[in-house]
C-alpha positions as CSV (number, residue, x, y, z in Angstrom):
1,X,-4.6,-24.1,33.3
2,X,-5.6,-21.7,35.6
3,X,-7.3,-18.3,36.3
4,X,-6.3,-16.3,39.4
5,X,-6.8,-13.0,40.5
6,X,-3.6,-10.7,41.0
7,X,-4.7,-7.6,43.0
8,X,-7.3,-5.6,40.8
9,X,-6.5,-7.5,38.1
10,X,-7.2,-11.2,36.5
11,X,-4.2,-13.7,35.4
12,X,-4.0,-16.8,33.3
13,X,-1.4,-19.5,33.1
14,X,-1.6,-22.3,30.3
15,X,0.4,-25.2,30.0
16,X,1.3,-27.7,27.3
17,X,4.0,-30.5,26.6
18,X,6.8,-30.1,24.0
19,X,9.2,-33.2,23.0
20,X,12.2,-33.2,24.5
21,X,14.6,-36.1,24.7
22,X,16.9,-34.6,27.6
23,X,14.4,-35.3,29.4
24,X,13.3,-38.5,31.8
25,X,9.8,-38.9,30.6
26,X,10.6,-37.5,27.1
27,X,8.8,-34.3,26.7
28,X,8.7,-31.2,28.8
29,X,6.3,-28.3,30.3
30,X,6.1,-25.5,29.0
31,X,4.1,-22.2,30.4
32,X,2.2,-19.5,29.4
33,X,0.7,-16.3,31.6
34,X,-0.6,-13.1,30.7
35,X,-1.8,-11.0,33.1
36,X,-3.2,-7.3,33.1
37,X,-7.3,-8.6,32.2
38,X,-9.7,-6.0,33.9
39,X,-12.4,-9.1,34.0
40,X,-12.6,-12.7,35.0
41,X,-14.5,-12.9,31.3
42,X,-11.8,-11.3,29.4
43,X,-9.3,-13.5,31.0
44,X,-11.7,-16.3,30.0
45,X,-11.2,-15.9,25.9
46,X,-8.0,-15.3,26.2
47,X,-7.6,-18.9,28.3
48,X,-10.2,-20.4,25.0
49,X,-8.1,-18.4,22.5
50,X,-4.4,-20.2,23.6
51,X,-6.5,-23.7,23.9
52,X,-7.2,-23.3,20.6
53,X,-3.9,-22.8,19.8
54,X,-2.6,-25.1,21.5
55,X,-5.1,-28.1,20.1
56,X,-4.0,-26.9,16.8
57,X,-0.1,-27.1,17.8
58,X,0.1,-23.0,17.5
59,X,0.8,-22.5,20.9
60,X,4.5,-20.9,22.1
61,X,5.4,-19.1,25.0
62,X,7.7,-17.0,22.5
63,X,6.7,-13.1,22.8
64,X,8.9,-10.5,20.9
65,X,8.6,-6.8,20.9
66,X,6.7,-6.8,17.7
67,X,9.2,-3.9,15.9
68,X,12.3,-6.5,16.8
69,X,10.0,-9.2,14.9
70,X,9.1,-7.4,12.4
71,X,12.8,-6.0,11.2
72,X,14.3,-9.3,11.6
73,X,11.6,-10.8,9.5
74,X,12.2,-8.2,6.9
75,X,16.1,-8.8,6.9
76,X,15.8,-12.4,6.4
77,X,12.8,-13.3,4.2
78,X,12.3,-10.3,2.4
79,X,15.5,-7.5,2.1
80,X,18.3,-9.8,1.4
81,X,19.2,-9.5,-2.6
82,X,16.8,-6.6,-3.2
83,X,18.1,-3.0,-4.1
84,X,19.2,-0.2,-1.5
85,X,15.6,1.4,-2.2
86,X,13.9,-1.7,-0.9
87,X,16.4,-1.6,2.2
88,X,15.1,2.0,2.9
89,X,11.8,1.3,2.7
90,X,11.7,-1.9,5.3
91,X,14.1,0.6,7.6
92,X,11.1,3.3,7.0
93,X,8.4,1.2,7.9
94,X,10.1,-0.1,11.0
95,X,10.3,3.1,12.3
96,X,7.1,3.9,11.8
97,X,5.8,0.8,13.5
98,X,8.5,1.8,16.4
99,X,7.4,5.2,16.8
100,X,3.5,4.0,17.2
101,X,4.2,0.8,18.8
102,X,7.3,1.1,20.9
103,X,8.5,-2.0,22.9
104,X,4.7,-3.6,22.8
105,X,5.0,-7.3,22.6
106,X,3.7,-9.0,19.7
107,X,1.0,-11.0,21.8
108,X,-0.4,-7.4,23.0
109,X,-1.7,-6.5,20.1
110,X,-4.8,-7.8,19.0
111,X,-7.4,-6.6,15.9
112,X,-8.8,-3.8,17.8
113,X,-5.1,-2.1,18.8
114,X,-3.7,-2.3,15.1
115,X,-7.0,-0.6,13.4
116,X,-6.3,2.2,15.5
117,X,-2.8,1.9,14.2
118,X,-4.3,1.9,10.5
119,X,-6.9,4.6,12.0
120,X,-3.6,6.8,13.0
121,X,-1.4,6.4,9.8
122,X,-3.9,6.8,7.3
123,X,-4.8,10.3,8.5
124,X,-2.3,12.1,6.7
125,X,-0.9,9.4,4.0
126,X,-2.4,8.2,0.6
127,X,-4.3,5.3,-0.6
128,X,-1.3,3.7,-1.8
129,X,1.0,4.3,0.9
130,X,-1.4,3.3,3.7
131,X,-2.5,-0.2,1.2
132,X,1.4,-1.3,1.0
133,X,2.3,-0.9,4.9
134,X,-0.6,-3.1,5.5
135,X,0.4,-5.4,3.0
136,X,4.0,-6.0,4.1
137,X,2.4,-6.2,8.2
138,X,0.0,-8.6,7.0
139,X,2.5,-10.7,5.5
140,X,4.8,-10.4,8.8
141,X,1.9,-11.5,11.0
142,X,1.1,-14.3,8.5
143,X,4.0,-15.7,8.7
144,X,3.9,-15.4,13.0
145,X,0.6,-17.0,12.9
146,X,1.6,-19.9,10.9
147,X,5.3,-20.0,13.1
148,X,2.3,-20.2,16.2
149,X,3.7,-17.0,17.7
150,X,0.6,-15.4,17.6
151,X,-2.4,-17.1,18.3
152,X,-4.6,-15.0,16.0
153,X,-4.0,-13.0,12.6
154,X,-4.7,-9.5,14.1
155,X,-4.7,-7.9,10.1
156,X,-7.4,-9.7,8.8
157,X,-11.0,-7.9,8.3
158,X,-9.1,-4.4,9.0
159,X,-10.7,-1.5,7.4
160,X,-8.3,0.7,5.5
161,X,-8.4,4.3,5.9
162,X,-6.4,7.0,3.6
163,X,-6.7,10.9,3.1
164,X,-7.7,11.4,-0.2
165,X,-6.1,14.5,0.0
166,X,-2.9,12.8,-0.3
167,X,-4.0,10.3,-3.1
168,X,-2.0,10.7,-6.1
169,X,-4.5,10.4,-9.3
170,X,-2.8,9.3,-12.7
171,X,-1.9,11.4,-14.6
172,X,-2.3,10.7,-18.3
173,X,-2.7,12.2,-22.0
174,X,-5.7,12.0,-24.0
175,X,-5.2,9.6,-27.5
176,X,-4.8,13.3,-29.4
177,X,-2.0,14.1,-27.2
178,X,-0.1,11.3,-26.9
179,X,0.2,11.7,-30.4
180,X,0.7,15.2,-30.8
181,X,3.8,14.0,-28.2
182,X,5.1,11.6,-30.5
183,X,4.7,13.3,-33.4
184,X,6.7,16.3,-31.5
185,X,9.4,13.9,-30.5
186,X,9.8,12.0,-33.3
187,X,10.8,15.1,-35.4
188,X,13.8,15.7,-33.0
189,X,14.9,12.5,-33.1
190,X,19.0,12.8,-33.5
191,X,21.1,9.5,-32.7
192,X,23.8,11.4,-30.6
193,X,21.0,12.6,-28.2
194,X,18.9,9.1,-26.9
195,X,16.9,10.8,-24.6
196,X,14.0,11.6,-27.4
197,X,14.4,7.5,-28.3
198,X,13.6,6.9,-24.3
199,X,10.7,8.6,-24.1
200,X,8.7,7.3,-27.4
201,X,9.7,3.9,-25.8
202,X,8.1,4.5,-22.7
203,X,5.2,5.4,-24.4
204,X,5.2,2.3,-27.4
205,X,5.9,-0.1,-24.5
206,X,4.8,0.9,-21.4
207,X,8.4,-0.2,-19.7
208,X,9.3,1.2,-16.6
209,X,12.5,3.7,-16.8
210,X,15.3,1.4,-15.5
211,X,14.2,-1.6,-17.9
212,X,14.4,1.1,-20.5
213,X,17.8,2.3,-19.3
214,X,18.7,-1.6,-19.5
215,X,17.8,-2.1,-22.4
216,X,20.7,-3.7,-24.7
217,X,20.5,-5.0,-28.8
218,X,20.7,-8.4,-27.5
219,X,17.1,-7.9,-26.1
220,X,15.6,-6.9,-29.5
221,X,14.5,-9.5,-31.7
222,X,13.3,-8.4,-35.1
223,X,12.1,-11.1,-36.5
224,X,9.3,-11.7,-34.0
225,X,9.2,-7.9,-32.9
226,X,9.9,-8.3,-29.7
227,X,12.1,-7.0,-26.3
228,X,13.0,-8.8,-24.0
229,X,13.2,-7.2,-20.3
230,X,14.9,-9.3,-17.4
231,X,16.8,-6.7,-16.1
232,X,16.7,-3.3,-14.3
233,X,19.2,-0.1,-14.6
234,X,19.3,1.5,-11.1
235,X,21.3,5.3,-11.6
236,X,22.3,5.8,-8.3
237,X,24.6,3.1,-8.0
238,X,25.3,2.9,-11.7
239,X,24.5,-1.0,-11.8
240,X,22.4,-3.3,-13.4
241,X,20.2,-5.3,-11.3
242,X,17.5,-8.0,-11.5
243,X,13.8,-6.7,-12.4
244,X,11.7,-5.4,-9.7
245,X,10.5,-9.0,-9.4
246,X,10.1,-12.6,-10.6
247,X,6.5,-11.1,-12.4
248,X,8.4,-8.3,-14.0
249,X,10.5,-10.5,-16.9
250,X,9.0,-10.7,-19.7
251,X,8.8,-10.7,-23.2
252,X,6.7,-8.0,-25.0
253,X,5.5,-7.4,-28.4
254,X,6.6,-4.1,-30.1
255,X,5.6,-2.4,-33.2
256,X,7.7,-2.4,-36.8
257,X,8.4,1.2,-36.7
258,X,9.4,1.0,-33.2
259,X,12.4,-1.0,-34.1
260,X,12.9,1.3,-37.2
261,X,13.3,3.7,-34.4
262,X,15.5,2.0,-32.0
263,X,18.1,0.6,-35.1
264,X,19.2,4.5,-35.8
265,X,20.8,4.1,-32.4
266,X,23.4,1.5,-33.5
267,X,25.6,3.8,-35.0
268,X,26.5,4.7,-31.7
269,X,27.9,1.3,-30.9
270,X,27.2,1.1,-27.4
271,X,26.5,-1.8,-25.2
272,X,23.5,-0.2,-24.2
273,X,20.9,1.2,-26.8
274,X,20.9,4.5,-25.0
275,X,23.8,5.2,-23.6
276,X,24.9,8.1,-25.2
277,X,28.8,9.8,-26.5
278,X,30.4,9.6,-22.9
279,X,28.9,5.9,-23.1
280,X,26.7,6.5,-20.0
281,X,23.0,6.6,-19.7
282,X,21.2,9.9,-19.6
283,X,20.1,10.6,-16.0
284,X,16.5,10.6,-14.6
285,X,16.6,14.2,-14.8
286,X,17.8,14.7,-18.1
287,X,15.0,12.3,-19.2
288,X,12.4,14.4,-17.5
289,X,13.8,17.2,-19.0
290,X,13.7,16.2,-22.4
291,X,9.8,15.3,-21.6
292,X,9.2,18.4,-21.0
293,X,10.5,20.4,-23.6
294,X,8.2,18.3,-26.0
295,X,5.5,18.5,-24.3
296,X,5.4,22.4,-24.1
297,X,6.2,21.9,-27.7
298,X,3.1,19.5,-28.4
299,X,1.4,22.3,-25.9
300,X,0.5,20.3,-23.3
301,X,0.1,21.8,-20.3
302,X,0.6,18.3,-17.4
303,X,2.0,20.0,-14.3
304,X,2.1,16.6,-12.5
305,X,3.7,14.9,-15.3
306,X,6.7,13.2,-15.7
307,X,8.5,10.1,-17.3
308,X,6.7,7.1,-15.7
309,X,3.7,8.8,-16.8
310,X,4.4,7.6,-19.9
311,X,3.6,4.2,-18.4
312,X,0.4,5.3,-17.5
313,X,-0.3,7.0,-21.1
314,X,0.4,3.4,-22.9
315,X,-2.1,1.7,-20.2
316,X,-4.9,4.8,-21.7
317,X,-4.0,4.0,-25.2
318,X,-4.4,0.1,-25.1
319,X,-7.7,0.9,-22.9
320,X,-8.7,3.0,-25.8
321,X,-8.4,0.3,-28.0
322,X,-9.9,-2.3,-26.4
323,X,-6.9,-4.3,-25.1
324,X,-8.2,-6.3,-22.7
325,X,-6.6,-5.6,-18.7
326,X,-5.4,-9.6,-18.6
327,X,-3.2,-8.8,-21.4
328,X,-2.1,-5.1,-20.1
329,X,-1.2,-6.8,-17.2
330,X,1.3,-8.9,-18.5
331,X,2.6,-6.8,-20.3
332,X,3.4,-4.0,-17.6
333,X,5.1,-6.5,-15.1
334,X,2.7,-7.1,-12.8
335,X,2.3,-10.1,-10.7
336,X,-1.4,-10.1,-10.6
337,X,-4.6,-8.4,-12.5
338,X,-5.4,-7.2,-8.9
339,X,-2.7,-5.0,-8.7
340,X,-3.0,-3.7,-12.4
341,X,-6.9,-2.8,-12.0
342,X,-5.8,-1.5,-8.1
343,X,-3.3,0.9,-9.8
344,X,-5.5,2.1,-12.5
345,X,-8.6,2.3,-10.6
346,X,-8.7,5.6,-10.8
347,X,-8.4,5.4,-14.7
348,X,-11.2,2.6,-14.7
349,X,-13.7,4.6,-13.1
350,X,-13.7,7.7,-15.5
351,X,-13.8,5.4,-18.5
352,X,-17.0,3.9,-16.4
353,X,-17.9,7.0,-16.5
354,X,-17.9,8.0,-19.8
355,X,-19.3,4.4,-20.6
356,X,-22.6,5.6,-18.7
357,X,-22.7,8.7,-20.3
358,X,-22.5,7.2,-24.0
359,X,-24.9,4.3,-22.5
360,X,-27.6,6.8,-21.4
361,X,-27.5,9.0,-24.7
362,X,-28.1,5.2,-26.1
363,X,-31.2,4.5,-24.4
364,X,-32.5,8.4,-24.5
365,X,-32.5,7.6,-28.2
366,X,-35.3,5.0,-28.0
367,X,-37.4,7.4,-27.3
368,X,-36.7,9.8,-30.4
369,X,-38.3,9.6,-33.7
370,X,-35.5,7.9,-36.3
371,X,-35.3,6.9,-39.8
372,X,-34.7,3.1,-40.3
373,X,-32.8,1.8,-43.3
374,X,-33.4,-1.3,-44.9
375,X,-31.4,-3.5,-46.9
C-alpha cells in the first residue's frame, strides 16, 4: 500500500491477492488507486476504509459510473416480469440519477455527496416520491456493498427531505358519507351498467381498481364469504397480469349482502363480473365518472377525490370500528404494517388527534361536580 503525492494532490494504491489458477504461484495482484485527496489525512481513511474492505473480502477494483450500475441492476433483479408501469418508472429514476449524477463513478460518491442529492430532489417533490427513490437506491447500493463494489453503504443514516407542499394528504369520507355514498349508489344499481357494482366494492373491500377489474365468479366463494385476489387487470394493454406483488394475493372476508350484490351481475354471463354488454371492462374513466355523479348526488363535495379513494374510505371505516392495523394490513395487500401505517400516517395522526381531544374532555371532567349511580 502506499501513499504518494501527485502534484497538489495526495494518491493511494492498495493491493490484495485474488485466486487464480492461470497463474504460477496460484493467485494474482490486484490494484487499487484513487487519487484527487486535497490532504495526506483524507488519503489516510480512505487507505483504512479499502483495508477494511479488503480484511473483510469486500475489496474490488471494479468502479462503474453509478447511473450504468444502477439501470443494469434494475433490468436484471428488479424489471424483468413486472408491468410496462414498473419499466417506466426504473427508466424515470435513471434519468433522474443521470441528470444529477452524470458519469460519476460509483466509488465517488460517498454519504455526504448523496444527501445533497436527497437535499436537491426533495425540494420540489413529495413525501412519498422522495421516500421510494431512496428506497429503490438503497436497495441498489445494498446490493453493491454486499457484491464488495463499494466499500461503504453511502444511504444509510440519510435524512430525508420533502416539500410538503407537494405531499398528497388522503383523501377520505367521513362514516356519514360513506354511507350516504352507498346508499346513493345502491339505488342505481342496474346489471347492464357494472360501474355502480365497482365502486360499492371498492368501498366493502378496500381492493385496489385492477383486482376489481380482475375479479372473475371463480374468485367468490359463498359459502365462506370470501374473494379471492391473485391477479391484476391492467387497461392499457387490455391484459391480465400477476398482483402488484407476492404480498398482494390474498384472500379477504366479504359481507353477505355484498355477494347479494355481486350475484345480480350473473345474468350478464361474462367471464368477468364486470365486464359489461360489449364484454369489456368499463375504463378508469368511466369508473371515475360514475363516482362522481353519486357523489354530487350524496352531496359531497371531494374535489381531490377519485376511485382509489375508496381504498382509503374502507381503511377510515375499519379504523372507525376498531379493526386493528395488523389486520387492515393484510387485508389491503401490503407486505408489511410499516408500509400500511407509513401510508396512512396522515390518517393516524388526526384520529390521534381527536383521541386527545376526547381524552382531555375525559380528565376536565374530574374536576366537575357529577351524580354517581349505584347499583
Amino acid at each position: 500500500m502506499a501513499i504518494y503525492k501527485r502534484g497538489k494532490t495526495w494518491t493511494v494504491q492498495v493491493s490484495w491477492y485474488i485466486l487464480d489458477t492461470n497463474a504460477k504461484t496460484g493467485k494474482k495482484k490486484k490494484y487499487k488507486t484513487k487519487g484527487g485527496f486535497l490532504t495526506k489525512a483524507e488519503a489516510k481513511k480512505w487507505e483504512i476504509e479499502q483495508i477494511s474492505a479488503k480484511n473483510s473480502n469486500q475489496i474490488t477494483n471494479v468502479n462503474p459510473i453509478f447511473v450504468d450500475f444502477f439501470w443494469d441492476w434494475a433490468t436484471t433483479y428488479r424489471i424483468p416480469g413486472t408491468t410496462d408501469a414498473t419499466k417506466r418508472r426504473y427508466t424515470s429514476q435513471t434519468n433522474i440519477l443521470r441528470k444529477y449524477f452524470g458519469l460519476t463513478k460509483i466509488n465517488n460518491i460517498n454519504r455526504n455527496n448523496y444527501q445533497k442529492f436527497i437535499n436537491y430532489y426533495g425540494e420540489n417533490h413529495s413525501k412519498i416520491t422522495v421516500k421510494k427513490l431512496h428506497g429503490v437506491i438503497k436497495a441498489c447500493i445494498s446490493d453493491a456493498y454486499d457484491e464488495g463494489i463499494v466499500p461503504q453503504n453511502f444511504t444509510t443514516r440519510i435524512n430525508l427531505v420533502w416539500d410538503d407542499k407537494k405531499t398528497h394528504h388522503i383523501e377520505y369520507l367521513s362514516i356519514a358519507e360513506i354511507q350516504k355514498l352507498i346508499d346513493v349508489t345502491k339505488s342505481s344499481l342496474n346489471h347492464i351498467y357494472t360501474t355502480p357494482y365497482m365502486i360499492l366494492t371498492a368501498i366493502y373491500t378496500g381492493m385496489r381498481l385492477g383486482e376489481i377489474m380482475a375479479l372473475q365468479w371463480s374468485d367468490i366463494d359463498e359459502k365462506k364469504q370470501t374473494i379471492s385476489i391473485n391477479k391484476s387487470y391492467d387497461y392499457i394493454s387490455q391484459k391480465v397480469k400477476a398482483p402488484k406483488n407476492a404480498s398482494s394475493k390474498r384472500t379477504i372476508y366479504i359481507s353477505e349482502s355484498l355477494i347479494k350484490i355481486l350475484n345480480e351481475l350473473k345474468q350478464n354471463n361474462h367471464k368477468f363480473i364486470f365486464a359489461e354488454n360489449n364484454n369489456k371492462l368499463p375504463s378508469n374513466n368511466a369508473v371515475n365518472h360514475a363516482l362522481k355523479i353519486r357523489m354530487k348526488k350524496a352531496g359531497i363535495n371531494k374535489a381531490g377525490f377519485h376511485f382509489h379513494s375508496l381504498r382509503h374510505c374502507h381503511v377510515a371505516y375499519l379504523v372507525a370500528h376498531h379493526v386493528d392495523w395488523y389486520e387492515i394490513s393484510k387485508r389491503l395487500g401490503h407486505s408489511n404494517i410499516g408500509i400500511t401505517m407509513d401510508t396512512y400516517s396522515y390518517m393516524i395522526d388526526e384520529m390521534k388527534a381527536t383521541q386527545q381531544k376526547i381524552l382531555a374532555q375525559a380528565l376536565e371532567s374530574m374536576d366537575k361536580p357529577q351524580k354517581l349511580h349505584l347499583a
